[in-house]
DOROKE-72729 format. One record per residue (C-alpha): x, y, z. Coordinates in Angstrom, 3 decimals. Example, Ala and Ser with C-alpha at 12.3 -4.5 7.8 and 13.67 -1.06 7.14 Angstrom:
% DOROKE-72729
REC         c1         c2         c3
REC     12.300     -4.500      7.800
REC     13.670     -1.060      7.140
% end
This chain:
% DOROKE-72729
REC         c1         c2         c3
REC     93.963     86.962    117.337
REC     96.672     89.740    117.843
REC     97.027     92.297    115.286
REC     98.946     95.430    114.765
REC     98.075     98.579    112.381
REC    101.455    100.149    111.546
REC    102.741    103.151    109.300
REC    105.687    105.117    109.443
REC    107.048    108.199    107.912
REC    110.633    108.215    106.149
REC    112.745    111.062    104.719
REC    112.138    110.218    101.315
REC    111.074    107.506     98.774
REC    113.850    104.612     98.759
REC    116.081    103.186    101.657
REC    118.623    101.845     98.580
REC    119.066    105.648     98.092
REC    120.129    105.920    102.344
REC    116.302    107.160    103.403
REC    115.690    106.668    106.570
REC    112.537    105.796    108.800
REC    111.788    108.649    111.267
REC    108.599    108.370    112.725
REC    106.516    104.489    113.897
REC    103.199    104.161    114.459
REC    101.639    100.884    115.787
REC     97.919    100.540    117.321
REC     96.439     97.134    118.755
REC     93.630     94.879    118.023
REC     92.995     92.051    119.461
REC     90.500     89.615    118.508
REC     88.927     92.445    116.310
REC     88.581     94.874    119.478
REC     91.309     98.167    119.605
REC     92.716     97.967    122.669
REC     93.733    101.196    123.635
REC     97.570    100.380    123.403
REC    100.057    101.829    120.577
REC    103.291    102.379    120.551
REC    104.887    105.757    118.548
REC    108.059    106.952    118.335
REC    110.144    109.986    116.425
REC    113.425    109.049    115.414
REC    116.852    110.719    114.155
REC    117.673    109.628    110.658
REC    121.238    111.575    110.841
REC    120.939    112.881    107.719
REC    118.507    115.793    105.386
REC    114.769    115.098    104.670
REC    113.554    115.512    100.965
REC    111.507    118.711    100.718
REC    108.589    116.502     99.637
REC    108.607    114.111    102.609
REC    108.570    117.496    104.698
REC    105.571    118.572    102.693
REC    103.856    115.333    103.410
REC    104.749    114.777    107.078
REC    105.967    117.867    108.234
REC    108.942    116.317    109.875
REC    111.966    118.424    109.820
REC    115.646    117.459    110.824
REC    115.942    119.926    113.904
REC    112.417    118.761    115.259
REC    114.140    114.611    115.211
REC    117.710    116.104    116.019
REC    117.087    115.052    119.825
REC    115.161    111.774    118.892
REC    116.472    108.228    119.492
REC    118.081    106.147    116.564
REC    116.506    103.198    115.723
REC    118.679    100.989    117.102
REC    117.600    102.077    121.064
REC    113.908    101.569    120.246
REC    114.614     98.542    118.367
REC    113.669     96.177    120.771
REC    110.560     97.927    122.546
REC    109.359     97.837    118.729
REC    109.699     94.341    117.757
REC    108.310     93.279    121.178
REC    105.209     95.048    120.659
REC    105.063     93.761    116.817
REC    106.473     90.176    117.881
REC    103.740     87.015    117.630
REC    101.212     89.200    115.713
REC    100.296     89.973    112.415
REC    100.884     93.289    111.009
REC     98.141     95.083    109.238
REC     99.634     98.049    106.896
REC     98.157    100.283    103.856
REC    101.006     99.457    101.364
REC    103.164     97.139    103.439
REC    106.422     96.482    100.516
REC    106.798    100.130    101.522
REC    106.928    100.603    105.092
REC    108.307     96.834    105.467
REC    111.256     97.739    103.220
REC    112.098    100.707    105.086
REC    111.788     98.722    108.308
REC    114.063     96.147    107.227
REC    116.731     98.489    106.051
REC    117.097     99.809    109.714
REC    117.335     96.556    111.191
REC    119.890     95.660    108.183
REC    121.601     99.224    109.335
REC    121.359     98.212    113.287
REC    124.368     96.460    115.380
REC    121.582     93.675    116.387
REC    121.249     89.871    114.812
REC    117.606     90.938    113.626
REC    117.410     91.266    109.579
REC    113.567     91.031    108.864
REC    109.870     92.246    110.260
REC    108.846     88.542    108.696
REC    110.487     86.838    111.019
REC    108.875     88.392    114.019
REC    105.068     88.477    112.558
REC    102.886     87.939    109.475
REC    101.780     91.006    107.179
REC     98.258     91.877    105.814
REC     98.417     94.682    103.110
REC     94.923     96.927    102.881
REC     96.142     97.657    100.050
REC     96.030     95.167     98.122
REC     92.474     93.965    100.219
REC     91.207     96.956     99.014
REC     92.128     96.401     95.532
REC     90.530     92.848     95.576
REC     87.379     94.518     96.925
REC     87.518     97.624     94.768
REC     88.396     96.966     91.330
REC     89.394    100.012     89.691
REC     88.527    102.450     92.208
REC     90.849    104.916     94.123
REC     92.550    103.200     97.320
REC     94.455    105.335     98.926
REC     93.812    105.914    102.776
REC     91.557    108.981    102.121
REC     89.871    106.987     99.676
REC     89.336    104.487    101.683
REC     87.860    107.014    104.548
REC     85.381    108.355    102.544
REC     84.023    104.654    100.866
REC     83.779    103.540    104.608
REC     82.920    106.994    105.993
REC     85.428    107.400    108.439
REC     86.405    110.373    110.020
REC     90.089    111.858    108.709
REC     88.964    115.104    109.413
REC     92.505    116.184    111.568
REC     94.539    114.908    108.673
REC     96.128    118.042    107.986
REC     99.487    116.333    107.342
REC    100.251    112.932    107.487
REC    101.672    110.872    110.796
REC    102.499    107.623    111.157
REC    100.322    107.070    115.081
REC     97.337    109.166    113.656
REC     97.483    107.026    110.174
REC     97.598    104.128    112.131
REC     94.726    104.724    113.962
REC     92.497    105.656    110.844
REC     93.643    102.822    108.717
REC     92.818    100.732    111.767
REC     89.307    102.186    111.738
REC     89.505    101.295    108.125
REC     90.672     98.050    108.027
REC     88.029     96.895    110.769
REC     84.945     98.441    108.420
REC     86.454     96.958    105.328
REC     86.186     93.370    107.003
REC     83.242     93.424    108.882
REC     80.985     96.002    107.628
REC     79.196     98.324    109.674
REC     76.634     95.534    110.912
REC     79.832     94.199    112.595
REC     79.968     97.823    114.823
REC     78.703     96.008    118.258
REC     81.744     93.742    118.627
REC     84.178     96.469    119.847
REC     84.088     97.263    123.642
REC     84.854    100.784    122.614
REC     83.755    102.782    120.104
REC     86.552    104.163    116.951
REC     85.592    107.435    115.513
REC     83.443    106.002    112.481
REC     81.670    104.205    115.044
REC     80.953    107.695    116.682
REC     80.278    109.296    113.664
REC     77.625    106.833    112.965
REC     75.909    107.368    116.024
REC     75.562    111.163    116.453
REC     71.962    112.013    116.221
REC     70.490    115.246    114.336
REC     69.574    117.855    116.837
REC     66.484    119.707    115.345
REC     66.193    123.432    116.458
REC     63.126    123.869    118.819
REC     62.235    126.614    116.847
REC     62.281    125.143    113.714
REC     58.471    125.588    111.234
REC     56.449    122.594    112.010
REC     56.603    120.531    109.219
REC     53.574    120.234    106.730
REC     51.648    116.994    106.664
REC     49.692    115.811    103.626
REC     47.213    113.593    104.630
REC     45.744    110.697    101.846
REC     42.388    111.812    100.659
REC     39.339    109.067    100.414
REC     39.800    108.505     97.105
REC     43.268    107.245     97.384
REC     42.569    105.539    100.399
REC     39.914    103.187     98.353
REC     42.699    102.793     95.668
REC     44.939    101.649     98.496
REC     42.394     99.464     99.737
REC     41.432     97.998     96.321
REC     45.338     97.494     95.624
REC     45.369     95.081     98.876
REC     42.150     93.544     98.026
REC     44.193     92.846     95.193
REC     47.184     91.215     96.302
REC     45.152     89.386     98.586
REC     43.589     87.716     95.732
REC     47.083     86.530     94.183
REC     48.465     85.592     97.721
REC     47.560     82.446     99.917
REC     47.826     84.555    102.812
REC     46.425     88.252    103.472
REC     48.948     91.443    102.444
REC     51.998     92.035    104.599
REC     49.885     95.122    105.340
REC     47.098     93.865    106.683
REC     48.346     91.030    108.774
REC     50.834     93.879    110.678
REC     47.304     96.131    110.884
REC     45.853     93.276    112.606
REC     48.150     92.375    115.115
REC     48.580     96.146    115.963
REC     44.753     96.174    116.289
% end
């Protein structure tokens, strides 16, 4: 099973309005496994960015002015989104937008549907979390994933969190073991707590014989009410 975690970044709110995409984002999975391959690209929307997009993205029209248009990365894109199904936080958005270009483009292509299938986190997460905030930081902090160098937004480094997302809001983390290579929550998970050698020794408080018999006559206890010994004791006895 193919998959492809997308998100892109427009110059403002609405392609009816002439917005334009100008930065795509795509990262891999394959049978539930990143692969390592994306594809990203900046692109020239030929026109101003809303002061708002800027402050989201931080994309400005001299930094795209020697970008491609869409049109000369259109192909490379939909053959890298062709055959799989498309996994995006919010997808009437970004699948608008990415229909408008190919509306706007010289080519016979008119819709991302016809190329691949869509999954929306968004409304996953929704199903999942009644009520609750959903938005991609959200999100990172419910499934503890690390979004820790998103300063500003961008559509490869989006991608790559909500793909990190997506794969913890399916599988859980008891599901961690099936990827070849390890995302950042994955690595988050598994940092260990360095103590400093030179740390106090921490105080132990040892049970005193009189709670020791009350342990004791709690088990005798249970094994009264139990057709078998206590947990307790049968693990004591195999360890002895």
């Amino acid at each position: 099973m193919r998959q492809v975690v997308l998100d892109t970044e427009t110059t403002g709110l609405d392609p009816k309005q002439g917005h334009r995409v100008i930065e795509i984002g795509c990262v891999e999975i394959e049978n539930r496994r990143l692969t390592g391959k994306n594809f990203h690209c900046y692109l020239n929307p030929d026109r101003d960015i809303d002061e708002a997009a800027i402050e989201v993205h931080g994309l400005t029209r001299q930094f795209l002015s020697d970008k491609p248009h869409f049109a000369q990365i259109e192909g490379e894109f939909l053959e890298f989104v062709a055959s799989s199904e498309l996994v995006i936080h919010n997808a009437p958005f970004d699948i608008g937008f990415l229909d408008s270009e190919l509306a706007l483009s010289p080519s016979s292509n008119y819709s991302i549907g016809s190329f691949c299938k869509v999954l929306d986190t968004l409304v996953l997460a929704k199903e999942k979390h009644p009520g609750q905030r959903n938005n991609l930081d959200a999100l990172c902090k419910r499934y503890s994933v690390d979004n820790t160098q998103r300063d500003l937004h961008g559509a490869l480094l989006d991608a790559e969190i909500l793909a990190d997302v997506y794969l913890m809001m399916t599988s859980g983390q008891s599901s961690l073991s099936l990827r070849e290579e390890p995302t950042r929550a994955e690595l988050n998970f598994s940092k260990s707590r360095r103590l400093d050698p030179a740390r106090t020794p921490l105080r132990i408080i040892r049970a005193s014989r009189q709670e020791l018999r009350e342990h004791e006559a709690r088990l005798d206890e249970i094994d009264t009410k139990c057709d078998k010994r206590s947990l307790w004791r049968r693990v004591d006895s195999l360890q002895n």
